[in-house]
N, C-alpha and C positions, 0 to 999 in steps of 0.2 A: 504494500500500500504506500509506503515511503515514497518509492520511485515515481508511484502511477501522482502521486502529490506534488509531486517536485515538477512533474512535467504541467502539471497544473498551474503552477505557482509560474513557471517560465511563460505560459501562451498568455496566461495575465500581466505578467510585465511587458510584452510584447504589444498587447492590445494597449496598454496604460500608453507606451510610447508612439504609437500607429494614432490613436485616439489623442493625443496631446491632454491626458488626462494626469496631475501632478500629484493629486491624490488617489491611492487608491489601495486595498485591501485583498490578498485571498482570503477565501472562508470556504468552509467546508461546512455539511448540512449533519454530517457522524465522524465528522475526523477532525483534530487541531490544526489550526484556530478552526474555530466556529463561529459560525457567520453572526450574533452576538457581541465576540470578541472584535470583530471588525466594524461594527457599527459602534459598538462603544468607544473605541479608538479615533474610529473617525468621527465623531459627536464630537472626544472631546478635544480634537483638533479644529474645530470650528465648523466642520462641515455642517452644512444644514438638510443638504438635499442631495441622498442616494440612491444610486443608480443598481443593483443588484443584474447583474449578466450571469443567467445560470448556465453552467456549463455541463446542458443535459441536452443528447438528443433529440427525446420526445416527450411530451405531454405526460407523464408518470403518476404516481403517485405521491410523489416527492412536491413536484412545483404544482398540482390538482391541491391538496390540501396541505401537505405540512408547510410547505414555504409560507404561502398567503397567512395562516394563523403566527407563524414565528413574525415573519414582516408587520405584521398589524401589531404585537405586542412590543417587537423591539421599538419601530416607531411612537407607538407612547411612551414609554419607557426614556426615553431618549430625548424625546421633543426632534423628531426631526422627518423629513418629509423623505419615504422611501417608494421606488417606485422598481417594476420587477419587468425586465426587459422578455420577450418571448423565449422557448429554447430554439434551438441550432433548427428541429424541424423545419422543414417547409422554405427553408431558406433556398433561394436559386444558388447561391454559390455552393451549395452540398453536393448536388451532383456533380459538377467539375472537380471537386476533391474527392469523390470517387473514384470518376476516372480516372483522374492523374495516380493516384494511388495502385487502380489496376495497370496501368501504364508501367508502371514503375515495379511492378512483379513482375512483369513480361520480360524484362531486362534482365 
C-alpha cells in the first residue's frame, strides 16, 4: 500500500504544478493522512475554499456516500467551503490513456 500511496502523492504534486495550484494536500479516505488531516491543515493555513479531486475511477461507494457525509462534516467542523470534483469516469481523456497504455505493451 506504501508504494501504491507514494505514486498517489507524486500524480498530486504533479497536478498541484500542471494546475498552478500553491496549496494543496494528499489524503486518503482509509490510509495516512486522511482527508480530515488535510483539511485541517489547510483551514488552518488560511484556506477557505476546497477543492477535493478524488482519485477514483468510478462512481463507488466511497464518493456515492462516505465522501459527501465526511465532506459535509469536515466543512463544518472547519468553517470552510468544500466542494468535491467528479471521479476520473466519463472523462474523454480516459480513453486515450488507455490506448496509449495498450500501445505501450505492444512494445
Amino acid at each position: 500500500m506504501a508504494s501504491a500511496n507514494e505514486a498517489v502523492k507524486n500524480v498530486a504534486a504533479q497536478a498541484a504544478r500542471s494546475g498552478g495550484w500553491a496549496a494543496y494536500e494528499t489524503a486518503f479516505l482509509e490510509a495516512d493522512p486522511r482527508l480530515g488531516d488535510a483539511v485541517a491543515k489547510l483551514a488552518g493555513d488560511g484556506i477557505g475554499d476546497i477543492l477535493v479531486l478524488p482519485y477514483f475511477l468510478t462512481l463507488g461507494i466511497h464518493l456515492q456516500r462516505d465522501l459527501p457525509n465526511l465532506v459535509e462534516g469536515l466543512a463544518r467542523r472547519h468553517a470552510v467551503s468544500i466542494r468535491v470534483a467528479p471521479p476520473l469516469d466519463g472523462h474523454p481523456e480516459l480513453s486515450r490513456i488507455l490506448v496509449d497504455r495498450a500501445r505501450e505493451a505492444e512494445h
